[in-house]
Structures are given as C-alpha cells and as structure tokens.
N, CA, C and O atoms as CSV, one atom per row, in Angstrom:
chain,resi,resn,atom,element,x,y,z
A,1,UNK,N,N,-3.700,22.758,-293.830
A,1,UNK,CA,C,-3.654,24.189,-293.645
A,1,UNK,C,C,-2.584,24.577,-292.627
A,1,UNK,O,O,-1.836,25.540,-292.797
A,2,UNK,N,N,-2.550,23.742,-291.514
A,2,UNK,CA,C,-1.363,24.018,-290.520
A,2,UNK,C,C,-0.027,24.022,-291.478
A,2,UNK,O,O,0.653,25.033,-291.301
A,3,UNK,N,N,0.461,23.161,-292.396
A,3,UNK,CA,C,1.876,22.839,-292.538
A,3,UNK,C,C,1.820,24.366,-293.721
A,3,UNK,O,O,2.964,24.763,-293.942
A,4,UNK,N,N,0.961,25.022,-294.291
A,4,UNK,CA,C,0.732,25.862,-294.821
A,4,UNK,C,C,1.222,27.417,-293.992
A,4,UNK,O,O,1.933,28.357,-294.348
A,5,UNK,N,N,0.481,27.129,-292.803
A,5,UNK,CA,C,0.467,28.303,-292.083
A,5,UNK,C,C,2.291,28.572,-291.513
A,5,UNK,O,O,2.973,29.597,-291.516
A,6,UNK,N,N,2.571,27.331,-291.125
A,6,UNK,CA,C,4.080,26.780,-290.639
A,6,UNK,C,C,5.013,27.548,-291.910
A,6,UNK,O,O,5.672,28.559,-291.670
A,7,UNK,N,N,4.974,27.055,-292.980
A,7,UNK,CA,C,5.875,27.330,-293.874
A,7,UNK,C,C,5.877,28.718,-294.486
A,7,UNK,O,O,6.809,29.228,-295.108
A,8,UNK,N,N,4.385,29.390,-294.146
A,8,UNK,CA,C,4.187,31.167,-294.670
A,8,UNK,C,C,5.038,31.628,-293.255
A,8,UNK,O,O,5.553,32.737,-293.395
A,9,UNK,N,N,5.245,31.102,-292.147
A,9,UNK,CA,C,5.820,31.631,-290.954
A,9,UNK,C,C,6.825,31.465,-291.267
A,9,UNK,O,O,7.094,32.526,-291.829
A,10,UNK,N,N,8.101,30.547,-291.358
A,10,UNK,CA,C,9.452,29.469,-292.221
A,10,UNK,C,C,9.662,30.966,-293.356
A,10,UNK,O,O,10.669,31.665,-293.240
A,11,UNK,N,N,8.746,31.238,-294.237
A,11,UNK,CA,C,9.424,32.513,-295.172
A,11,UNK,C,C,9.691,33.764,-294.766
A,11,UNK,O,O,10.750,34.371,-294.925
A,12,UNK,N,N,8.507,34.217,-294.128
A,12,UNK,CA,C,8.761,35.330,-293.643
A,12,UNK,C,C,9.916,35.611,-292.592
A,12,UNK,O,O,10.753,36.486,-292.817
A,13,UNK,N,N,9.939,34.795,-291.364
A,13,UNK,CA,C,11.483,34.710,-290.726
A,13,UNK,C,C,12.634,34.333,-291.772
A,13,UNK,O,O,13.644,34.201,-291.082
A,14,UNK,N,N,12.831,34.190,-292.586
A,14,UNK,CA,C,13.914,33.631,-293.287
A,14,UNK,C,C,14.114,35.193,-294.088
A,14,UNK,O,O,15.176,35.743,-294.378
A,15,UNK,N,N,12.700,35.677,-294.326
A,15,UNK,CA,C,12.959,37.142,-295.008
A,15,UNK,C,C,13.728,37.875,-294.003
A,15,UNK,O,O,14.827,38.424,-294.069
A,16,UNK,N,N,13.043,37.773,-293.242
A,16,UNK,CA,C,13.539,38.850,-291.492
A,16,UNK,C,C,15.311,38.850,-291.611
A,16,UNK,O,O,16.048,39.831,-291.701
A,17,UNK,N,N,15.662,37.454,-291.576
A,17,UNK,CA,C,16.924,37.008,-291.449
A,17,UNK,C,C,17.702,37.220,-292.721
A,17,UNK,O,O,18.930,37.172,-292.643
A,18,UNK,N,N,17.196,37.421,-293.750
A,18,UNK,CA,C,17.608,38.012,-295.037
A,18,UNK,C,C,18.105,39.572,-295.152
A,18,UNK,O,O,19.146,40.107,-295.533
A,19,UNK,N,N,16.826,40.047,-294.625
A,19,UNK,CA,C,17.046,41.770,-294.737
A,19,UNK,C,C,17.676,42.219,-293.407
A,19,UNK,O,O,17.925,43.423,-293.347
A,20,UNK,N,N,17.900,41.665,-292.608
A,20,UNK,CA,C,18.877,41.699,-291.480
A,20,UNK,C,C,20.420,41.618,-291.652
A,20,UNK,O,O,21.121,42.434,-291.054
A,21,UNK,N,N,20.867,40.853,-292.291
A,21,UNK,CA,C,21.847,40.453,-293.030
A,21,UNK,C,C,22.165,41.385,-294.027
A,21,UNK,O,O,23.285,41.894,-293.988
A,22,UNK,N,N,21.196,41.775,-295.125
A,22,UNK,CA,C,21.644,42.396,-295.988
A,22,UNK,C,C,21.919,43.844,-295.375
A,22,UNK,O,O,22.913,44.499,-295.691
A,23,UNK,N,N,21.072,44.232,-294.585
A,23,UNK,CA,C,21.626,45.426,-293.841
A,23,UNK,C,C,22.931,45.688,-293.380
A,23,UNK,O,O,23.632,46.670,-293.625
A,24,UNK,N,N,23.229,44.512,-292.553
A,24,UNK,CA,C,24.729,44.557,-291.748
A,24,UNK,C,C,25.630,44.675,-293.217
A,24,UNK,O,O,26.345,45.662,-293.387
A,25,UNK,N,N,25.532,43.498,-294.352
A,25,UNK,CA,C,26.521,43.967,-295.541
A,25,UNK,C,C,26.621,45.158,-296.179
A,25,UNK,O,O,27.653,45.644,-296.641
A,26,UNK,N,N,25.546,45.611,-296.196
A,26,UNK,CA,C,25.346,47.596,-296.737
A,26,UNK,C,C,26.187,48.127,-295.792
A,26,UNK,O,O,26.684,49.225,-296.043
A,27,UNK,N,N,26.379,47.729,-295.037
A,27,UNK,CA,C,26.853,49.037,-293.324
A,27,UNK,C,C,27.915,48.512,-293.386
A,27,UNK,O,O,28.232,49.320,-294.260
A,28,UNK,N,N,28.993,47.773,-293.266
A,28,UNK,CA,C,29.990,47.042,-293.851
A,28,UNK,C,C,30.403,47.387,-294.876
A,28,UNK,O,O,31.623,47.504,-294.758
A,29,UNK,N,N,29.971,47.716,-296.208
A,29,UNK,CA,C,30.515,48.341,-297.174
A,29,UNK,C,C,30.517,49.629,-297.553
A,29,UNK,O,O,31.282,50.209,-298.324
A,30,UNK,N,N,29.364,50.128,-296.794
A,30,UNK,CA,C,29.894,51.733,-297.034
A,30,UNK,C,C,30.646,51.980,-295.973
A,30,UNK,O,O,31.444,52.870,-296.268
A,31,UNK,N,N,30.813,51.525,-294.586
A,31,UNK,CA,C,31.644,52.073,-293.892
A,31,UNK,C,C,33.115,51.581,-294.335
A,31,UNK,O,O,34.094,52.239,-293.982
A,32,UNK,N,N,33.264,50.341,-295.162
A,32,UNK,CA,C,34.928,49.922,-296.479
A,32,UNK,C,C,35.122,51.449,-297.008
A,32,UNK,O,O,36.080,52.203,-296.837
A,33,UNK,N,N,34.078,51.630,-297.604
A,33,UNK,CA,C,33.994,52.556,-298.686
A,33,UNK,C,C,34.617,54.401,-298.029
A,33,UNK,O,O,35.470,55.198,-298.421
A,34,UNK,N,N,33.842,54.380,-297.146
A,34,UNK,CA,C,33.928,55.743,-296.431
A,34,UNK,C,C,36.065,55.496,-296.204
A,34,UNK,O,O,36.944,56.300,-296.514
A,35,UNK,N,N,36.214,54.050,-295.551
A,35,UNK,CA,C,37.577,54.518,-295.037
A,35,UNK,C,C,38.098,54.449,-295.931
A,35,UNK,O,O,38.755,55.488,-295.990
A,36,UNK,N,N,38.389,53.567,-297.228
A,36,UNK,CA,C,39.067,53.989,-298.439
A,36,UNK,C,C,38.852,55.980,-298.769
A,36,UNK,O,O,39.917,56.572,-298.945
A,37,UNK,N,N,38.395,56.281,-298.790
A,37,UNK,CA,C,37.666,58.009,-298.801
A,37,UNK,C,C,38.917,58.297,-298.325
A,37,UNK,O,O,39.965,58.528,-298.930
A,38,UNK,N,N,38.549,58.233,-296.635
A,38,UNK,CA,C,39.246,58.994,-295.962
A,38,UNK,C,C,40.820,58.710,-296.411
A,38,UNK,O,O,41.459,59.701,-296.765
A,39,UNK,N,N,41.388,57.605,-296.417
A,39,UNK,CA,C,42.857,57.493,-296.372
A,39,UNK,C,C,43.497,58.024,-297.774
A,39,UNK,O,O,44.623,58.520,-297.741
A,40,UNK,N,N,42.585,57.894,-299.355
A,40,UNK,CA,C,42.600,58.843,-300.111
A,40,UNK,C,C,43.161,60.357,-299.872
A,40,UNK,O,O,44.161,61.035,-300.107
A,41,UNK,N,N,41.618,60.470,-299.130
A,41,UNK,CA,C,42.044,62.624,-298.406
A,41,UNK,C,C,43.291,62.568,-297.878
A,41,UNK,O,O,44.075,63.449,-298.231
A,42,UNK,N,N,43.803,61.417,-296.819
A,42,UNK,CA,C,44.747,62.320,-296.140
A,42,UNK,C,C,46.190,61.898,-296.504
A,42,UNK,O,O,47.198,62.375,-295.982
A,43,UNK,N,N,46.158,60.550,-297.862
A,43,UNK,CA,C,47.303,60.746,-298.676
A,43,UNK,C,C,47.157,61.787,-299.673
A,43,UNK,O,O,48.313,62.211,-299.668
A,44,UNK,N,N,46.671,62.347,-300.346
A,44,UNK,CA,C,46.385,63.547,-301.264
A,44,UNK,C,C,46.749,64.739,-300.102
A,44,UNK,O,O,47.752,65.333,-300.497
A,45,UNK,N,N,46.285,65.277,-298.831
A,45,UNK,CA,C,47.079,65.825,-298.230
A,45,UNK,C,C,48.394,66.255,-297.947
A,45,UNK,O,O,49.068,67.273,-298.105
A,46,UNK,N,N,48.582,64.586,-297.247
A,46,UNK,CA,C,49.919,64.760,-297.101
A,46,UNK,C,C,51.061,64.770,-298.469
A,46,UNK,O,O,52.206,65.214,-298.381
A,47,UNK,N,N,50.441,64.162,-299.748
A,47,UNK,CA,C,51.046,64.594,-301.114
A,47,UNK,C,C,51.390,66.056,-301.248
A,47,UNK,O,O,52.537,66.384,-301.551
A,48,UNK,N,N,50.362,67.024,-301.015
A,48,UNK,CA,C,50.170,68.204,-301.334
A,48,UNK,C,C,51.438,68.876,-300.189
A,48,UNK,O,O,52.501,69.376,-300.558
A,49,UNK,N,N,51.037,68.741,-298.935
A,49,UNK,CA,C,52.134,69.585,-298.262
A,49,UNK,C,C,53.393,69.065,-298.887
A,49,UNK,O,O,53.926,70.037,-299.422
A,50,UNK,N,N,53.890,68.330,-299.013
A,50,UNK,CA,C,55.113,67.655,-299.729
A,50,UNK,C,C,55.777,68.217,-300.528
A,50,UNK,O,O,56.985,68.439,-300.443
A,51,UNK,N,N,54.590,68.689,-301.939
A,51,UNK,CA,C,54.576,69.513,-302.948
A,51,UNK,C,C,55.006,71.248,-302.084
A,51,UNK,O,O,55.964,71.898,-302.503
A,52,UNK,N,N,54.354,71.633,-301.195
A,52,UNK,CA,C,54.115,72.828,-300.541
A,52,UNK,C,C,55.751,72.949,-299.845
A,52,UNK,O,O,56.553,73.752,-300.322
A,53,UNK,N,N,56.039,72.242,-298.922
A,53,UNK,CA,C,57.369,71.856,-298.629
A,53,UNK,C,C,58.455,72.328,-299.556
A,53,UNK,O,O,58.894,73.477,-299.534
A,54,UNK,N,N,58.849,71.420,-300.341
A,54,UNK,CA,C,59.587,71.206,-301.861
A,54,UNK,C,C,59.554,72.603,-302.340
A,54,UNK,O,O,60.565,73.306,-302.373
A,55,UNK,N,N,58.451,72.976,-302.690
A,55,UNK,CA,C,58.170,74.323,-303.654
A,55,UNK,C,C,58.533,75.276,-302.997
A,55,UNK,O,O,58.765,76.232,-303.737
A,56,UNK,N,N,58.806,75.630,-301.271
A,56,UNK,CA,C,58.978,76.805,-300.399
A,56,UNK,C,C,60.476,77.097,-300.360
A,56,UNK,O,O,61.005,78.202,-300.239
A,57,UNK,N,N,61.347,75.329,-300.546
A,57,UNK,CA,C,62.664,75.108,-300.432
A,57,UNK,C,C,63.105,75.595,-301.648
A,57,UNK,O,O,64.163,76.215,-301.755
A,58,UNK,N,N,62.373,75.359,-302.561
A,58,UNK,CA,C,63.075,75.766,-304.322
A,58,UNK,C,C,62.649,77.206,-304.171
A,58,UNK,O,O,63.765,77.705,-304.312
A,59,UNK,N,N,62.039,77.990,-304.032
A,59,UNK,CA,C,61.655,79.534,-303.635
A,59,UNK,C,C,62.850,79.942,-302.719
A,59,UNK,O,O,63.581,80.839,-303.140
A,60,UNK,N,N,63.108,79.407,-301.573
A,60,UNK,CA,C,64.234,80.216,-300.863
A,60,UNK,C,C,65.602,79.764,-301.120
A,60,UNK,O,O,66.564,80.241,-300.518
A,61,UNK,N,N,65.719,78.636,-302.213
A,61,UNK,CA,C,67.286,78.606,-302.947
A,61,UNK,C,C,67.546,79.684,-303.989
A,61,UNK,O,O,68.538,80.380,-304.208
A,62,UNK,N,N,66.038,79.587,-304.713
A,62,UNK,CA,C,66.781,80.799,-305.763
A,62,UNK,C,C,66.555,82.675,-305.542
A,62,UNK,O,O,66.886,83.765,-306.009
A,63,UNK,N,N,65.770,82.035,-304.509
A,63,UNK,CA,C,65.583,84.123,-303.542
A,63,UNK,C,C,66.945,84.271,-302.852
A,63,UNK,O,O,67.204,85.443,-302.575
A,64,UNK,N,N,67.625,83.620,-302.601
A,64,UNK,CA,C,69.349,83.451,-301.229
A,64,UNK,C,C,70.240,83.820,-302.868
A,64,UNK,O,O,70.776,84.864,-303.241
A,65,UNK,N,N,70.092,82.426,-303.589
A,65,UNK,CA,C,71.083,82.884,-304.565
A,65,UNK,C,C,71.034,83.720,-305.525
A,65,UNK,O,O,72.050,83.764,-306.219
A,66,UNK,N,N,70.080,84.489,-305.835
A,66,UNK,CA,C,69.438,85.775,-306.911
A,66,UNK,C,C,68.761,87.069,-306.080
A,66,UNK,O,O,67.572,87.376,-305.986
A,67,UNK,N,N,69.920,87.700,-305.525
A,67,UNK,CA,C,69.287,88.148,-304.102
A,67,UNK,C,C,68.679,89.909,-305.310
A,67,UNK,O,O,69.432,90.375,-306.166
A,68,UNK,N,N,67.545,90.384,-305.066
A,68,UNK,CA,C,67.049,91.238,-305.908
A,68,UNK,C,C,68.043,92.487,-305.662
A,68,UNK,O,O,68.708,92.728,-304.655
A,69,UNK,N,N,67.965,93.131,-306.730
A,69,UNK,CA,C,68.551,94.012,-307.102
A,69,UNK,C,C,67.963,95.538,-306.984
A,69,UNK,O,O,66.961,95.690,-307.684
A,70,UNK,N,N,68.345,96.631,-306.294
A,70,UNK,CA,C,67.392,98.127,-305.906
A,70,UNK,C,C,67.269,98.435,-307.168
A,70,UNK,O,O,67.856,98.102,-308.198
A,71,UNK,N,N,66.673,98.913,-306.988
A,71,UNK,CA,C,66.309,100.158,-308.329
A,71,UNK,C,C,66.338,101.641,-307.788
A,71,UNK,O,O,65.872,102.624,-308.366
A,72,UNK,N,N,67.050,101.605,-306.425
A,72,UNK,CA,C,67.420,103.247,-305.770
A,72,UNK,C,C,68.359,103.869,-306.861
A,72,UNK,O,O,69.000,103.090,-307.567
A,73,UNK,N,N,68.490,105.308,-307.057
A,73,UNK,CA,C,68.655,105.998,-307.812
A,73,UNK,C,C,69.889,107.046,-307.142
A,73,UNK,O,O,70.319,107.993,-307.801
C-alpha cells in the first residue's frame, strides 16, 4: 500500500509539473502571437502613411501644374 501511496504522490506532482509547464508554453505563445499582431499594425501603418505621403505629393504636382481656372465674369 505504501509503494501505492508513493506512486499516486509520483503522478500527481508530475501533473503539477505538467500543467505548470503547459502554462508557461500558452504564455509564451500568445505573448509570440500578440507581437507578431503588433509588428503587423505598425507595418500596415507605416505602409499606409507611405501611401498618404505619395498621394499628397501626386495631389500637389498636378494642383501647381493645372493651376484652376476662375469662372469670374
């Protein structure tokens, strides 16, 4: 009964040490996960101003060279 009692003690610490472990790998991979996220957002950001940039420069080449015309009378 002792080497019984020994080895139900032997599983349960080994569980302990299992779900301990598996915890730290969960927390470890979503915090992978979260920073892949983030560096996503702030290349898609910085993509976008780029786009925003670009598009303000092509707006004030052809507003300088197509300068509008009155319609005063």
């Amino acid at each position: 009964m002792d080497e019984y009692l020994k080895f139900v003690e032997f599983q349960d610490k080994e569980m302990e040490n299992f779900v301990a472990e598996e915890e730290k790998l969960r927390q470890a991979h979503k915090d992978n996960v979260d920073a892949m996220t983030r560096r996503h957002w702030e290349e898609k950001v910085q993509l976008e101003e780029r786009f925003n940039e670009e598009l303000a420069k092509l707006m004030e080449k052809y507003s300088l060279s197509h300068p509008k015309k009155s319609n005063s009378i």
